[in-house]
N, CA, C and O atoms as a GROMACS GRO file, in nm:
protein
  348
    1UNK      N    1  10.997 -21.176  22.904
    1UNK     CA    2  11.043 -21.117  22.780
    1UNK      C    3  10.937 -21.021  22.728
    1UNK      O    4  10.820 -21.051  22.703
    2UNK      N    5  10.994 -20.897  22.714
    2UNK     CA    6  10.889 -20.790  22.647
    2UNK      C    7  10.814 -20.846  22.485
    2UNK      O    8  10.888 -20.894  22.399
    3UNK      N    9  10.690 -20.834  22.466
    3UNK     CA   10  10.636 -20.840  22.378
    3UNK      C   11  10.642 -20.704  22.224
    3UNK      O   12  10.602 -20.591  22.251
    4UNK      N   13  10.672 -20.721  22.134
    4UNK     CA   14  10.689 -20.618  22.048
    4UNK      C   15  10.532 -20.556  21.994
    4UNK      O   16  10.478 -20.614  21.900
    5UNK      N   17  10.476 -20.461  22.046
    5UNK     CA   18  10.354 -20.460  22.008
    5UNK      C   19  10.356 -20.277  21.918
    5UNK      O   20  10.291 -20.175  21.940
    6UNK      N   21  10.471 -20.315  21.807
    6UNK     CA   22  10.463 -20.265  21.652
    6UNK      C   23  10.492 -20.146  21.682
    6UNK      O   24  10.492 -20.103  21.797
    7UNK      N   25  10.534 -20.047  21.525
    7UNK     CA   26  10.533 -19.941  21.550
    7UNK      C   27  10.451 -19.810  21.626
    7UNK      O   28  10.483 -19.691  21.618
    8UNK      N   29  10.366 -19.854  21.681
    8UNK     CA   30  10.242 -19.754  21.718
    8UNK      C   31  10.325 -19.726  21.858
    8UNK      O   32  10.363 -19.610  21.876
    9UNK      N   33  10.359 -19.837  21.970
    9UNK     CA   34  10.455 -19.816  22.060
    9UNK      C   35  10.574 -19.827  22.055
    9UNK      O   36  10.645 -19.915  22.007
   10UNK      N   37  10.606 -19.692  22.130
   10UNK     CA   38  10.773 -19.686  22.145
   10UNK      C   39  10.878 -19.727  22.232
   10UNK      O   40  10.998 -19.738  22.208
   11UNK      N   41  10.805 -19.752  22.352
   11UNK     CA   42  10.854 -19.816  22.465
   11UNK      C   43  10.736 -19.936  22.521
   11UNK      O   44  10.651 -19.929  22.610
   12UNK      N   45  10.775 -20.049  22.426
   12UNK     CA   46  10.745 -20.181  22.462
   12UNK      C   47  10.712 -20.189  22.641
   12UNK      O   48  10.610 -20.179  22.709
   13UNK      N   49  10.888 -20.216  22.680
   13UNK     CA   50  10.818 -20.204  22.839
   13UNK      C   51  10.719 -20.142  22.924
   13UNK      O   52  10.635 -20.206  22.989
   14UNK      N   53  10.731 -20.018  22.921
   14UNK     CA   54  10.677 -19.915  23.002
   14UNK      C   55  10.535 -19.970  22.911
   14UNK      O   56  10.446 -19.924  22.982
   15UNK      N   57  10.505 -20.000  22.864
   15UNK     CA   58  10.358 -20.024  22.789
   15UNK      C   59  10.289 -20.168  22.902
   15UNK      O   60  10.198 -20.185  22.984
   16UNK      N   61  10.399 -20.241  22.842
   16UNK     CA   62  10.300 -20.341  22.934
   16UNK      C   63  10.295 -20.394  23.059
   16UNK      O   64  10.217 -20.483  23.093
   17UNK      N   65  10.415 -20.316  23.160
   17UNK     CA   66  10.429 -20.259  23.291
   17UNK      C   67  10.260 -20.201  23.341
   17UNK      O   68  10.187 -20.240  23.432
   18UNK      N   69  10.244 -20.117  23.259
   18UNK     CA   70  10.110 -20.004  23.265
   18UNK      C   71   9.982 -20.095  23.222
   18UNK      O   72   9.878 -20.082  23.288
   19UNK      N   73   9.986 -20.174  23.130
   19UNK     CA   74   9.867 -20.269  23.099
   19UNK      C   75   9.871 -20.361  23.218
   19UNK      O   76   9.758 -20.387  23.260
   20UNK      N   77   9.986 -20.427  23.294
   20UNK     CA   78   9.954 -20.494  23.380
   20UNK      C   79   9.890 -20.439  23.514
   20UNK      O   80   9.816 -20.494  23.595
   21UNK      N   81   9.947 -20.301  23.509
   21UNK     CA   82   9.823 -20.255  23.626
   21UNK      C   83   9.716 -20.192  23.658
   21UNK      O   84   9.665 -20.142  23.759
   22UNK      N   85   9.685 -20.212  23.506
   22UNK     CA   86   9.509 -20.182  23.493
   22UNK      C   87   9.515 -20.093  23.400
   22UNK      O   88   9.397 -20.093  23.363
   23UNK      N   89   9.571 -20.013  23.331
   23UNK     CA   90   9.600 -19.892  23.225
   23UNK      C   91   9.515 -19.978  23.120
   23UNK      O   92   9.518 -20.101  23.110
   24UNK      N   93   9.424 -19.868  23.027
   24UNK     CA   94   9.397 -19.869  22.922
   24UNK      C   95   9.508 -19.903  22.810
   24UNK      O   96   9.624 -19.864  22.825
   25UNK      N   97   9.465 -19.979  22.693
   25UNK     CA   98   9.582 -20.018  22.571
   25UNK      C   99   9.584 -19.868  22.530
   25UNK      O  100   9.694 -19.824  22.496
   26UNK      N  101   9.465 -19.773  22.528
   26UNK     CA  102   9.484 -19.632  22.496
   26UNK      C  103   9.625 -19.525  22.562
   26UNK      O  104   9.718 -19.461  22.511
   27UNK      N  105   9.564 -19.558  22.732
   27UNK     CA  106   9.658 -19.481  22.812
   27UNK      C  107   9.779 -19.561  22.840
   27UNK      O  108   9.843 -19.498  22.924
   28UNK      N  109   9.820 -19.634  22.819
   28UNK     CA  110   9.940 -19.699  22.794
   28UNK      C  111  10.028 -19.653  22.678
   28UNK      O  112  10.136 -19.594  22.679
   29UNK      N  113   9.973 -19.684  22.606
   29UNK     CA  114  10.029 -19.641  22.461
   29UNK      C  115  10.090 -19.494  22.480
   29UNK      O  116  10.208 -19.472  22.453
   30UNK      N  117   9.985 -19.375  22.539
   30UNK     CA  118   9.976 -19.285  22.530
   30UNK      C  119  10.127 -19.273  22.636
   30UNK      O  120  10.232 -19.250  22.577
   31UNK      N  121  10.129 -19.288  22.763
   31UNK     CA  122  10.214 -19.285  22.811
   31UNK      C  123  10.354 -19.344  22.785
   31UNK      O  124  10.462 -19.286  22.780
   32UNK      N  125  10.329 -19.453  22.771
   32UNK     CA  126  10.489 -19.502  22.692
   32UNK      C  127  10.567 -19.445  22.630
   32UNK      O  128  10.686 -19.431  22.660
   33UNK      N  129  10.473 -19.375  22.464
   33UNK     CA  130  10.517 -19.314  22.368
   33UNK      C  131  10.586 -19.187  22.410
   33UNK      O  132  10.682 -19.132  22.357
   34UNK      N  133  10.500 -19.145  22.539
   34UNK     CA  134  10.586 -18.997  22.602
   34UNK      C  135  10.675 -18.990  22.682
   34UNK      O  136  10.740 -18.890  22.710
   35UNK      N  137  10.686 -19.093  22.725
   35UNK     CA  138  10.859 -19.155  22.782
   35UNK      C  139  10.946 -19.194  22.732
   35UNK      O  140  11.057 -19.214  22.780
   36UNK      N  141  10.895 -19.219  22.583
   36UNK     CA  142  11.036 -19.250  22.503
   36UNK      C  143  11.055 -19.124  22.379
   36UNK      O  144  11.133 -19.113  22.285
   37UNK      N  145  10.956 -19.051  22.424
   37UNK     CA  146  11.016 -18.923  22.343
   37UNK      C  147  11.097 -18.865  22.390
   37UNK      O  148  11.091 -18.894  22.509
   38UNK      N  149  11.198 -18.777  22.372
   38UNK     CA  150  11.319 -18.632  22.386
   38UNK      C  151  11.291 -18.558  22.487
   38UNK      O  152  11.341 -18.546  22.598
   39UNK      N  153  11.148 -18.478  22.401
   39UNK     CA  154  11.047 -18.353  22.422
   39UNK      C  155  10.942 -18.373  22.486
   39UNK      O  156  10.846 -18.297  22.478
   40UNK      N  157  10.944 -18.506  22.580
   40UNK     CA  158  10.827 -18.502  22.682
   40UNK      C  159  10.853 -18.602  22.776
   40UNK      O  160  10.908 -18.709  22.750
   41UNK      N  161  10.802 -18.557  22.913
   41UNK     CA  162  10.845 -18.586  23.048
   41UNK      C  163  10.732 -18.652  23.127
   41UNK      O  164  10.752 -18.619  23.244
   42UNK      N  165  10.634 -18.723  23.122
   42UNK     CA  166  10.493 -18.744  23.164
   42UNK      C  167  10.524 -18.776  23.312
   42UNK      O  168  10.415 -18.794  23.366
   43UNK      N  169  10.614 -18.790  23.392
   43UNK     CA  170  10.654 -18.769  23.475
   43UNK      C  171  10.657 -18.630  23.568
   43UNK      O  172  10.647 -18.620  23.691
   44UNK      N  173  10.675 -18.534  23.473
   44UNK     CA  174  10.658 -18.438  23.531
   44UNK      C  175  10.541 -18.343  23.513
   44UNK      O  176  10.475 -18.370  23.413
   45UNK      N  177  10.491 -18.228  23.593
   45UNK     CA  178  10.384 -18.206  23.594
   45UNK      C  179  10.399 -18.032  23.511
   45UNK      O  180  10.470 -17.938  23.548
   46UNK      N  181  10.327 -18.038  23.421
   46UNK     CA  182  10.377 -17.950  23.354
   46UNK      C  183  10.250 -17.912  23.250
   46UNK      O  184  10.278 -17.863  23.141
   47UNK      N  185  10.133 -17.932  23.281
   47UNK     CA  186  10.005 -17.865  23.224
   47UNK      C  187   9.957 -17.736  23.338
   47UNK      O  188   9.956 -17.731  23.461
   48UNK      N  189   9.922 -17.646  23.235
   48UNK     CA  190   9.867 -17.509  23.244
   48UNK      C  191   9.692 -17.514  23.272
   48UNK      O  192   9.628 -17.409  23.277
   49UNK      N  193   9.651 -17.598  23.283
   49UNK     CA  194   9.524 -17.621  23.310
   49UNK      C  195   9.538 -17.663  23.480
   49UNK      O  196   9.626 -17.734  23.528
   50UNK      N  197   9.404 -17.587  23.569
   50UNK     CA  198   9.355 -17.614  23.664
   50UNK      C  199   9.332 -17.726  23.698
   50UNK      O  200   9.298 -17.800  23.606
   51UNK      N  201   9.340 -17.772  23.807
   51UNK     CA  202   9.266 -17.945  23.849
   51UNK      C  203   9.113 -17.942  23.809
   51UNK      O  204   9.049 -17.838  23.793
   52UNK      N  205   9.070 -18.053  23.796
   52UNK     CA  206   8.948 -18.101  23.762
   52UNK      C  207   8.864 -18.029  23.848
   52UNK      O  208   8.761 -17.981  23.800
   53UNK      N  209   8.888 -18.013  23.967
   53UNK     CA  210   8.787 -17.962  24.072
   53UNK      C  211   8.719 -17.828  24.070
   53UNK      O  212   8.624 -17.787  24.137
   54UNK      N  213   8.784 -17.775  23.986
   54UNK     CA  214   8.789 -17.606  23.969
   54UNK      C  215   8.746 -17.593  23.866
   54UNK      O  216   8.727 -17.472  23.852
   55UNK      N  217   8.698 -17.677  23.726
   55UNK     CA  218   8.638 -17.698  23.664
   55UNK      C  219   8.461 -17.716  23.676
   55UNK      O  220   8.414 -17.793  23.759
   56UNK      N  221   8.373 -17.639  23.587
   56UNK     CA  222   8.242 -17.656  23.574
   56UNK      C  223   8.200 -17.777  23.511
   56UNK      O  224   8.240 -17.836  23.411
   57UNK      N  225   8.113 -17.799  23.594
   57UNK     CA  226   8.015 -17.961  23.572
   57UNK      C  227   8.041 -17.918  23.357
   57UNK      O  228   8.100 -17.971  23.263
   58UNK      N  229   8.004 -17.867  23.366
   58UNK     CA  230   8.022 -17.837  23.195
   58UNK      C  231   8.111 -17.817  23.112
   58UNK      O  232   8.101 -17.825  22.989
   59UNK      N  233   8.199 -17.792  23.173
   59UNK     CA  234   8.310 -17.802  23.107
   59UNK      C  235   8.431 -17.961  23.094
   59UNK      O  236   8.506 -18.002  23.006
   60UNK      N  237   8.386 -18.020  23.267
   60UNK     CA  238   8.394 -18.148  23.234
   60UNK      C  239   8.360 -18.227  23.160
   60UNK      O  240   8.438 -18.307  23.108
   61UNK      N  241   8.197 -18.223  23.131
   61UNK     CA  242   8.145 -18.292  23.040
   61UNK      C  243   8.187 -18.292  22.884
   61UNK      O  244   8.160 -18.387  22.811
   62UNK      N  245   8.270 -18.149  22.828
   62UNK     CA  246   8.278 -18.089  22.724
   62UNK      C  247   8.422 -18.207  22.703
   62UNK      O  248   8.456 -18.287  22.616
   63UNK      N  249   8.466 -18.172  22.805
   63UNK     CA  250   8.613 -18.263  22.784
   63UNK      C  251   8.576 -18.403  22.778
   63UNK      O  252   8.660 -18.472  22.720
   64UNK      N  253   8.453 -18.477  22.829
   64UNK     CA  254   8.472 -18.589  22.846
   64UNK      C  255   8.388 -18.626  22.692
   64UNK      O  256   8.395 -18.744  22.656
   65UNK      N  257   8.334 -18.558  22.629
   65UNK     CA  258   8.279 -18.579  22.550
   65UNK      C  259   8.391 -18.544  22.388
   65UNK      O  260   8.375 -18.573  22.269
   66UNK      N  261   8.488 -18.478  22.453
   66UNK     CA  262   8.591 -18.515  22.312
   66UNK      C  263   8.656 -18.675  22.335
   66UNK      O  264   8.672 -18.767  22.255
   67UNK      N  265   8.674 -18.666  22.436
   67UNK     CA  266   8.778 -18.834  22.490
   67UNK      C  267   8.624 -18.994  22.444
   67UNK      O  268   8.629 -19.116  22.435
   68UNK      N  269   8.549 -18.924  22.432
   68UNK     CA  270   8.412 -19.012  22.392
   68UNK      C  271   8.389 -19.102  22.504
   68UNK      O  272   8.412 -19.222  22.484
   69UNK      N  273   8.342 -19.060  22.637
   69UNK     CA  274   8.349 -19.116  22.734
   69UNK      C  275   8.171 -19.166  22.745
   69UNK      O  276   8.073 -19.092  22.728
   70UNK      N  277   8.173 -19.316  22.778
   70UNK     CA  278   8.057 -19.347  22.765
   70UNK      C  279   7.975 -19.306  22.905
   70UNK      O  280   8.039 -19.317  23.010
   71UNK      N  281   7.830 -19.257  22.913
   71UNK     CA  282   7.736 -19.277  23.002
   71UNK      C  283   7.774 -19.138  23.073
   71UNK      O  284   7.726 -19.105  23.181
   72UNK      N  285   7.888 -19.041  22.982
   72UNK     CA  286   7.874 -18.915  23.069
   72UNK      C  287   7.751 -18.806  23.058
   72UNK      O  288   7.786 -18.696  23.099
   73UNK      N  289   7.654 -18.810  23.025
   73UNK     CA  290   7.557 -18.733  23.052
   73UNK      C  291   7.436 -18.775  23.176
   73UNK      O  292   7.339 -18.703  23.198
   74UNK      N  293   7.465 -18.911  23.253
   74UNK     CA  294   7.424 -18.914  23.351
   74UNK      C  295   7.525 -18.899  23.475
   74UNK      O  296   7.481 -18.921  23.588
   75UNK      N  297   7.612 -18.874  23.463
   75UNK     CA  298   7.716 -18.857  23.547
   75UNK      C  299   7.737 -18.702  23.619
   75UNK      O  300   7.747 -18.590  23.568
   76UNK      N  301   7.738 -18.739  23.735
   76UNK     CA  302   7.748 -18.563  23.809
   76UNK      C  303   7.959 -18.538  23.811
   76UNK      O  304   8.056 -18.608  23.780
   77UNK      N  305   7.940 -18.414  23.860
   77UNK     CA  306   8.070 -18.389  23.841
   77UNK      C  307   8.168 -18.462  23.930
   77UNK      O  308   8.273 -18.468  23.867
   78UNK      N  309   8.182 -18.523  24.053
   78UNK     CA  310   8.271 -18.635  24.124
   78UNK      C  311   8.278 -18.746  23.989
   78UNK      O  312   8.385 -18.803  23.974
   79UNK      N  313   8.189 -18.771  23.909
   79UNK     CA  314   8.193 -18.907  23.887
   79UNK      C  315   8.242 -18.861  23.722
   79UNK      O  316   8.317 -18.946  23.674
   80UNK      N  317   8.209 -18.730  23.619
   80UNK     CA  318   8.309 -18.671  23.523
   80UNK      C  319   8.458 -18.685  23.580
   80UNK      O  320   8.532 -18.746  23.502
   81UNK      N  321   8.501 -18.653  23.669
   81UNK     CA  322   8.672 -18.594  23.731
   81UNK      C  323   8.697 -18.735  23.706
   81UNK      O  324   8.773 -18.762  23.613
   82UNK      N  325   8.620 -18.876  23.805
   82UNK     CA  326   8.683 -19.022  23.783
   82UNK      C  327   8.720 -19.044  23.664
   82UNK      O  328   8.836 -19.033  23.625
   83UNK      N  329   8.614 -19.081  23.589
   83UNK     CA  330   8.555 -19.088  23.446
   83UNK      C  331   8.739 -19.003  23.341
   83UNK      O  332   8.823 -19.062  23.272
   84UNK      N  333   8.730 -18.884  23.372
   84UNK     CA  334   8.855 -18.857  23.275
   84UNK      C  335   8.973 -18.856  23.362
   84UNK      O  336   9.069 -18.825  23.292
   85UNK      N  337   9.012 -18.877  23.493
   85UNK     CA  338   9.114 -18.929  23.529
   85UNK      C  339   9.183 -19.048  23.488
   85UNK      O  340   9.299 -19.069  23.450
   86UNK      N  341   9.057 -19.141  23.512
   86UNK     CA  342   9.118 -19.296  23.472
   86UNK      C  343   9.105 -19.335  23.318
   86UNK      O  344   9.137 -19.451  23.297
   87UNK      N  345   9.070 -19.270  23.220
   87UNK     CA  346   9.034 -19.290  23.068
   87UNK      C  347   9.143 -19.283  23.029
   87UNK      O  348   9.166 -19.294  22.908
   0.00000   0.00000   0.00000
């Protein structure tokens, strides 16, 4: 039986489907909520931004440092791309 975990999520299931396989309560949330919106498809691939790879060591860091990613200033760029893939 799905758990109701309040207005903040919109799709109960798909939430704790995603917590059971390792997803952040962040990236869960995050994803759920965009599967049970109208106007968004997280399924489909539909960002205007380059892959991580094509990205500067610095500019990774810039991103990982809005998402408040811990211990990224010892981190080289393989280990930034992990770091905000899986966050």
């Amino acid at each position: 039986m799905t758990k109701d975990h309040g207005p903040s999520v919109k799709d109960d299931d798909t939430y704790e489907a995603l917590r059971e396989d390792g997803a952040s309560k962040e990236k869960a949330a995050r994803i759920a909520n965009a599967k049970a919106s109208d106007s968004q498809n997280p399924a489909e691939k539909g960002g205007k931004q380059p892959p991580y790879e094509d990205w500067t060591r610095d500019a990774l860091y810039e991103r990982a440092q809005e998402l408040d990613i811990t211990g990224r200033a010892d981190m080289d760029k393989s280990a930034l791309i992990d770091a905000l893939r899986n966050h």
